[in-house]
C-alpha positions as CSV (number, residue, x, y, z in Angstrom):
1,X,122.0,91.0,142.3
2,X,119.8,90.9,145.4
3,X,119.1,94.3,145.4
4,X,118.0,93.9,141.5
5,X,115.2,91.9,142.1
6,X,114.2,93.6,144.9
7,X,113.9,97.0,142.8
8,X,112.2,95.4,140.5
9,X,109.5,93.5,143.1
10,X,109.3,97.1,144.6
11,X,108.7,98.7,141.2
12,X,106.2,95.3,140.1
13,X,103.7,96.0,143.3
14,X,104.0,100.0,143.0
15,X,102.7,99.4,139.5
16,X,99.9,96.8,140.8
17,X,99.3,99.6,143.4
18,X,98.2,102.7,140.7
19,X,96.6,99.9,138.8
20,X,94.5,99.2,141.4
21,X,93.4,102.6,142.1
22,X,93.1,103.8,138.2
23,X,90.9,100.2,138.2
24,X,88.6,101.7,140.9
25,X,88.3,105.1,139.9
26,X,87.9,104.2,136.3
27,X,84.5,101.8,137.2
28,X,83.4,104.5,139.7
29,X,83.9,106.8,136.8
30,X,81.7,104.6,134.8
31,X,79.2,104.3,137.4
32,X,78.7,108.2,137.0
33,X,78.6,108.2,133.4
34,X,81.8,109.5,132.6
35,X,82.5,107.2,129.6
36,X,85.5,108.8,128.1
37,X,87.7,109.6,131.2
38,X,86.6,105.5,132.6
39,X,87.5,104.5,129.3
40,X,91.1,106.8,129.9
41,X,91.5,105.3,133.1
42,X,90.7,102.0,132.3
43,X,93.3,101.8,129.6
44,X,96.1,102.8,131.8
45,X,94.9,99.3,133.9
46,X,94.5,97.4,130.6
47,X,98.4,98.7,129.9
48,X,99.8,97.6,133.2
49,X,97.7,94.2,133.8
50,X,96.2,93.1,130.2
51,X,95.3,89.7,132.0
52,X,92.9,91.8,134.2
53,X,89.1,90.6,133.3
54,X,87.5,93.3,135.0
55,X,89.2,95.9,133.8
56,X,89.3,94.9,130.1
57,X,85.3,94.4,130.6
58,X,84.5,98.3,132.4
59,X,86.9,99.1,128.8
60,X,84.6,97.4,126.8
61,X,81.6,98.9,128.5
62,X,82.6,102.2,128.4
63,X,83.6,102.2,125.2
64,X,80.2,100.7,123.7
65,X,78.1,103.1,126.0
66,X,80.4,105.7,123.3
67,X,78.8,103.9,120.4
68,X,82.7,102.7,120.1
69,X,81.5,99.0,119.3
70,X,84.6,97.4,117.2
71,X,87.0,99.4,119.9
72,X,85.6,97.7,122.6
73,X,84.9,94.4,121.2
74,X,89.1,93.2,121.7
75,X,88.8,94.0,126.0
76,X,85.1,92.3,125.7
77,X,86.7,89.0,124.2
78,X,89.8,89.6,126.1
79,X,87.5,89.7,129.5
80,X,85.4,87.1,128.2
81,X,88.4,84.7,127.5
82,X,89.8,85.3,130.8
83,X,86.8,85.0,132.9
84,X,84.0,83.4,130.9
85,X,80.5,83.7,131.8
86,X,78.5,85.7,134.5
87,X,79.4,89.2,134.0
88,X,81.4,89.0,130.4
89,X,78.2,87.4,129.2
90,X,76.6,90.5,130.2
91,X,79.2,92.3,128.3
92,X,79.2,90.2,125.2
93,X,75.5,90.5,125.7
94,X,75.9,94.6,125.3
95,X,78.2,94.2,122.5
96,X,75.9,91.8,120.8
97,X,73.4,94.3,121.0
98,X,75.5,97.2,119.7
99,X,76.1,95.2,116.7
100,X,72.4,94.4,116.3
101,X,73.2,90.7,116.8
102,X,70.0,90.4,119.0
103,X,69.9,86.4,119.1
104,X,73.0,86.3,120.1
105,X,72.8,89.2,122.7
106,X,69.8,86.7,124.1
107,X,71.6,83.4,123.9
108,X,74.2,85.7,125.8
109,X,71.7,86.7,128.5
110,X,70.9,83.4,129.1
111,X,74.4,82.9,131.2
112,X,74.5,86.7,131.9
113,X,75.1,87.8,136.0
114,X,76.1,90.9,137.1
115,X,74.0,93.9,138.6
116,X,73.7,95.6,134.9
117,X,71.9,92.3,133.8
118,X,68.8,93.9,133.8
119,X,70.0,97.2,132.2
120,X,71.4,94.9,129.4
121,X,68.2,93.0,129.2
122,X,66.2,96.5,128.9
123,X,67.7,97.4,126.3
124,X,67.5,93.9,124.0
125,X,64.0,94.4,124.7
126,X,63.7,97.7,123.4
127,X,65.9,97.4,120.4
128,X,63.5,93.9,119.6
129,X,60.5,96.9,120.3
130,X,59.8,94.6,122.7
131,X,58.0,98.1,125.1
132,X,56.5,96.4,127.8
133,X,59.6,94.2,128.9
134,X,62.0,96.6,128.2
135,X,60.1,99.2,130.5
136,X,60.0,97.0,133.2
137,X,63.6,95.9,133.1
138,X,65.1,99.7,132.1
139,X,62.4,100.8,135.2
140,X,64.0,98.4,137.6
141,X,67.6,98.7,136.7
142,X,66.8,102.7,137.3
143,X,65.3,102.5,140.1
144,X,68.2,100.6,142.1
145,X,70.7,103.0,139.9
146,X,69.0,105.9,139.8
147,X,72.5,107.8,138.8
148,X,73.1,105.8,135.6
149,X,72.0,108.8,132.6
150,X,71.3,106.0,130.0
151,X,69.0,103.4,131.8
152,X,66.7,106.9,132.0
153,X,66.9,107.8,128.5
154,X,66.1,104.1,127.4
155,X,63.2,103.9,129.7
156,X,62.0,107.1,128.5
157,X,62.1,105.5,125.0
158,X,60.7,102.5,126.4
159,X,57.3,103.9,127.5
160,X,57.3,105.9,124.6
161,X,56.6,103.1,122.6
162,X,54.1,101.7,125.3
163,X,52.2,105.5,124.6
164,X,53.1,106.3,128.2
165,X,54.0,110.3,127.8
166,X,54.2,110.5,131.7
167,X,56.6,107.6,132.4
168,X,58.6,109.0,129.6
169,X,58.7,112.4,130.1
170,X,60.1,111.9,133.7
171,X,62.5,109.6,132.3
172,X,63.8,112.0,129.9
173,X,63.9,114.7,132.6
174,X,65.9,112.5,134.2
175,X,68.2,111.8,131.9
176,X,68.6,115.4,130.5
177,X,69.5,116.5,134.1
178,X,72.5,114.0,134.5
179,X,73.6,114.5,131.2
180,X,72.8,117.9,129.8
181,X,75.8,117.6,126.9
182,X,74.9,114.1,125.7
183,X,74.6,113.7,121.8
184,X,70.7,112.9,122.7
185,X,70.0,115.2,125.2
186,X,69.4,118.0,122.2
187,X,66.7,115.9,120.8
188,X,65.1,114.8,124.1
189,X,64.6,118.5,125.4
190,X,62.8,118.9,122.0
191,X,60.7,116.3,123.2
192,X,60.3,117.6,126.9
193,X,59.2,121.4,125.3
194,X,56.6,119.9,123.1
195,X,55.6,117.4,126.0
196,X,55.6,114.6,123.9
Protein backbone atom coordinates (compact mmCIF):
# COMPACT_ATOMS: atom_id res chain seq x y z
CA UNK A 1 0.00 0.00 0.00
CA UNK A 2 3.09 2.08 0.76
CA UNK A 3 4.52 1.70 -2.37
CA UNK A 4 0.96 3.01 -3.95
CA UNK A 5 1.10 6.23 -2.70
CA UNK A 6 4.45 6.63 -3.25
CA UNK A 7 3.95 5.92 -7.22
CA UNK A 8 1.46 8.05 -7.26
CA UNK A 9 3.44 11.20 -5.19
CA UNK A 10 6.31 10.24 -7.80
CA UNK A 11 3.85 10.43 -10.69
CA UNK A 12 1.94 13.86 -8.92
CA UNK A 13 5.49 15.93 -8.84
CA UNK A 14 6.65 14.42 -12.38
CA UNK A 15 3.46 15.94 -13.67
CA UNK A 16 4.04 19.38 -11.56
CA UNK A 17 7.55 19.08 -13.13
CA UNK A 18 6.51 19.22 -17.16
CA UNK A 19 3.86 21.66 -15.98
CA UNK A 20 6.26 23.76 -14.84
CA UNK A 21 8.43 23.83 -17.84
CA UNK A 22 5.31 23.82 -20.54
CA UNK A 23 4.25 27.01 -17.98
CA UNK A 24 7.66 28.71 -18.76
CA UNK A 25 8.11 27.96 -22.20
CA UNK A 26 4.57 28.70 -23.04
CA UNK A 27 4.93 32.62 -21.50
CA UNK A 28 8.42 32.78 -23.14
CA UNK A 29 6.55 31.67 -26.20
CA UNK A 30 4.24 34.52 -25.66
CA UNK A 31 6.83 36.97 -25.06
CA UNK A 32 8.07 36.26 -28.74
CA UNK A 33 4.75 36.39 -30.20
CA UNK A 34 4.08 33.04 -30.83
CA UNK A 35 0.41 33.06 -29.83
CA UNK A 36 -0.76 29.77 -31.10
CA UNK A 37 2.07 27.31 -29.93
CA UNK A 38 1.86 29.60 -26.11
CA UNK A 39 -1.64 29.17 -26.35
CA UNK A 40 -0.73 24.97 -27.10
CA UNK A 41 1.51 24.97 -24.43
CA UNK A 42 -0.32 26.74 -22.03
CA UNK A 43 -3.25 24.41 -22.34
CA UNK A 44 -1.32 21.41 -21.53
CA UNK A 45 -0.60 23.51 -17.93
CA UNK A 46 -4.23 24.57 -17.80
CA UNK A 47 -4.91 20.43 -18.17
CA UNK A 48 -2.60 19.37 -15.42
CA UNK A 49 -3.03 22.38 -12.83
CA UNK A 50 -6.49 24.21 -13.70
CA UNK A 51 -6.12 26.11 -10.25
CA UNK A 52 -2.95 27.72 -11.80
CA UNK A 53 -3.60 31.68 -12.15
CA UNK A 54 -0.80 32.38 -14.25
CA UNK A 55 -1.14 30.03 -16.58
CA UNK A 56 -4.93 30.28 -17.13
CA UNK A 57 -4.05 34.25 -17.57
CA UNK A 58 -0.87 33.76 -20.44
CA UNK A 59 -4.09 31.35 -22.03
CA UNK A 60 -6.27 34.11 -21.98
CA UNK A 61 -3.74 36.45 -23.33
CA UNK A 62 -2.65 34.49 -25.99
CA UNK A 63 -5.74 33.63 -27.09
CA UNK A 64 -7.21 37.39 -27.27
CA UNK A 65 -3.82 38.57 -28.95
CA UNK A 66 -5.62 35.72 -31.70
CA UNK A 67 -8.72 37.84 -31.81
CA UNK A 68 -10.06 34.49 -29.85
CA UNK A 69 -12.03 36.68 -27.27
CA UNK A 70 -15.05 34.36 -25.93
CA UNK A 71 -12.11 31.34 -25.88
CA UNK A 72 -10.09 33.09 -23.69
CA UNK A 73 -12.61 34.87 -21.59
CA UNK A 74 -13.22 31.12 -19.24
CA UNK A 75 -8.94 31.10 -18.23
CA UNK A 76 -9.31 35.18 -17.84
CA UNK A 77 -12.23 34.63 -15.17
CA UNK A 78 -10.68 31.54 -14.03
CA UNK A 79 -7.26 33.57 -13.38
CA UNK A 80 -9.13 36.42 -12.19
CA UNK A 81 -11.15 34.23 -9.63
CA UNK A 82 -8.09 32.69 -8.42
CA UNK A 83 -5.88 35.58 -8.01
CA UNK A 84 -7.94 38.80 -8.24
CA UNK A 85 -6.42 42.05 -9.07
CA UNK A 86 -2.94 43.27 -10.22
CA UNK A 87 -2.17 41.38 -13.19
CA UNK A 88 -5.76 39.63 -13.99
CA UNK A 89 -7.02 43.11 -13.93
CA UNK A 90 -4.74 43.70 -16.66
CA UNK A 91 -6.15 40.78 -18.33
CA UNK A 92 -9.75 41.44 -17.72
CA UNK A 93 -8.66 44.88 -18.77
CA UNK A 94 -7.50 43.25 -22.41
CA UNK A 95 -10.56 41.22 -22.62
CA UNK A 96 -12.62 44.18 -21.85
CA UNK A 97 -11.11 45.87 -24.61
CA UNK A 98 -11.55 42.98 -27.14
CA UNK A 99 -15.07 43.09 -26.50
CA UNK A 100 -15.27 46.81 -26.93
CA UNK A 101 -16.35 47.20 -23.29
CA UNK A 102 -14.03 50.29 -22.96
CA UNK A 103 -15.42 51.57 -19.50
CA UNK A 104 -14.98 48.59 -18.13
CA UNK A 105 -11.47 47.90 -19.66
CA UNK A 106 -10.74 51.45 -17.64
CA UNK A 107 -12.45 50.73 -14.42
CA UNK A 108 -10.25 47.52 -14.98
CA UNK A 109 -7.01 49.56 -15.32
CA UNK A 110 -7.64 51.28 -12.43
CA UNK A 111 -6.45 48.05 -10.20
CA UNK A 112 -4.35 46.84 -13.16
CA UNK A 113 -0.23 45.80 -12.32
CA UNK A 114 1.76 43.93 -14.32
CA UNK A 115 4.65 44.98 -16.78
CA UNK A 116 1.99 44.83 -19.94
CA UNK A 117 -0.10 47.55 -17.99
CA UNK A 118 1.06 50.02 -20.20
CA UNK A 119 0.65 48.00 -23.39
CA UNK A 120 -3.00 47.37 -22.24
CA UNK A 121 -3.43 51.00 -21.46
CA UNK A 122 -2.06 51.91 -25.14
CA UNK A 123 -4.30 50.25 -26.67
CA UNK A 124 -7.71 51.55 -24.55
CA UNK A 125 -6.41 54.67 -25.64
CA UNK A 126 -6.26 54.04 -29.15
CA UNK A 127 -9.39 52.08 -29.58
CA UNK A 128 -11.11 55.43 -27.46
CA UNK A 129 -8.93 57.41 -30.63
CA UNK A 130 -7.55 58.62 -27.81
CA UNK A 131 -3.78 59.25 -30.29
CA UNK A 132 -1.68 61.19 -28.12
CA UNK A 133 -1.96 58.87 -24.97
CA UNK A 134 -2.04 55.89 -26.68
CA UNK A 135 1.32 56.81 -28.53
CA UNK A 136 2.89 57.49 -25.44
CA UNK A 137 1.89 54.41 -23.62
CA UNK A 138 2.23 51.85 -26.91
CA UNK A 139 5.89 54.01 -27.36
CA UNK A 140 6.87 53.17 -23.77
CA UNK A 141 5.68 49.71 -23.48
CA UNK A 142 7.89 49.24 -26.97
CA UNK A 143 10.64 50.62 -26.02
CA UNK A 144 11.23 48.43 -22.72
CA UNK A 145 9.79 45.33 -25.09
CA UNK A 146 11.11 46.12 -28.15
CA UNK A 147 10.46 42.20 -29.27
CA UNK A 148 6.68 42.32 -28.70
CA UNK A 149 5.21 42.59 -32.84
CA UNK A 150 1.88 44.13 -31.71
CA UNK A 151 2.88 47.01 -29.21
CA UNK A 152 4.76 48.20 -32.78
CA UNK A 153 1.89 47.74 -35.02
CA UNK A 154 -0.47 49.71 -32.47
CA UNK A 155 2.00 52.44 -32.11
CA UNK A 156 2.30 52.68 -35.72
CA UNK A 157 -1.54 53.12 -35.71
CA UNK A 158 -1.19 55.39 -32.94
CA UNK A 159 0.83 58.09 -34.58
CA UNK A 160 -1.00 57.60 -37.51
CA UNK A 161 -3.86 59.14 -36.07
CA UNK A 162 -1.53 61.92 -34.44
CA UNK A 163 -0.49 62.62 -38.57
CA UNK A 164 2.97 61.42 -37.54
CA UNK A 165 4.08 59.38 -40.89
CA UNK A 166 7.67 59.01 -39.38
CA UNK A 167 6.83 57.60 -35.92
CA UNK A 168 4.54 55.30 -37.75
CA UNK A 169 6.33 54.16 -40.52
CA UNK A 170 9.19 52.99 -38.18
CA UNK A 171 6.66 51.34 -36.20
CA UNK A 172 5.27 49.48 -38.92
CA UNK A 173 8.70 48.45 -40.11
CA UNK A 174 9.05 47.16 -37.01
CA UNK A 175 6.31 45.29 -36.70
CA UNK A 176 6.36 43.89 -40.35
CA UNK A 177 9.99 42.61 -39.59
CA UNK A 178 8.94 40.46 -36.48
CA UNK A 179 5.96 39.37 -37.93
CA UNK A 180 6.14 39.09 -41.73
CA UNK A 181 2.93 36.45 -41.82
CA UNK A 182 0.56 38.39 -39.51
CA UNK A 183 -3.07 38.81 -40.83
CA UNK A 184 -2.02 42.73 -40.82
CA UNK A 185 1.33 42.70 -41.96
CA UNK A 186 -0.31 42.44 -45.84
CA UNK A 187 -1.93 45.68 -45.26
CA UNK A 188 0.81 47.48 -43.45
CA UNK A 189 3.53 46.82 -46.15
CA UNK A 190 0.85 48.53 -48.42
CA UNK A 191 1.26 51.23 -46.20
CA UNK A 192 5.17 51.21 -45.99
CA UNK A 193 5.35 51.11 -50.17
CA UNK A 194 3.19 54.07 -50.53
CA UNK A 195 4.93 55.73 -47.35
CA UNK A 196 1.89 56.69 -45.82
Amino acid sequence: MRSLYLCTFCLSMASFTVAAQDLDRGIELYRRNDFAAAASSLRQVVDVDGSNARANRYLGLALLEQTKASEAEPFILKANELEPGGESNMAMARLYIEKKEYDKAAAALKEAEGEETPYVRGLLSLMRKQYEPAARDLESFSQGHPDFAYAHYYAGLAYNGMKRPDKMLTHFEMFVKMKPDAPEARKVRSVLQTGR
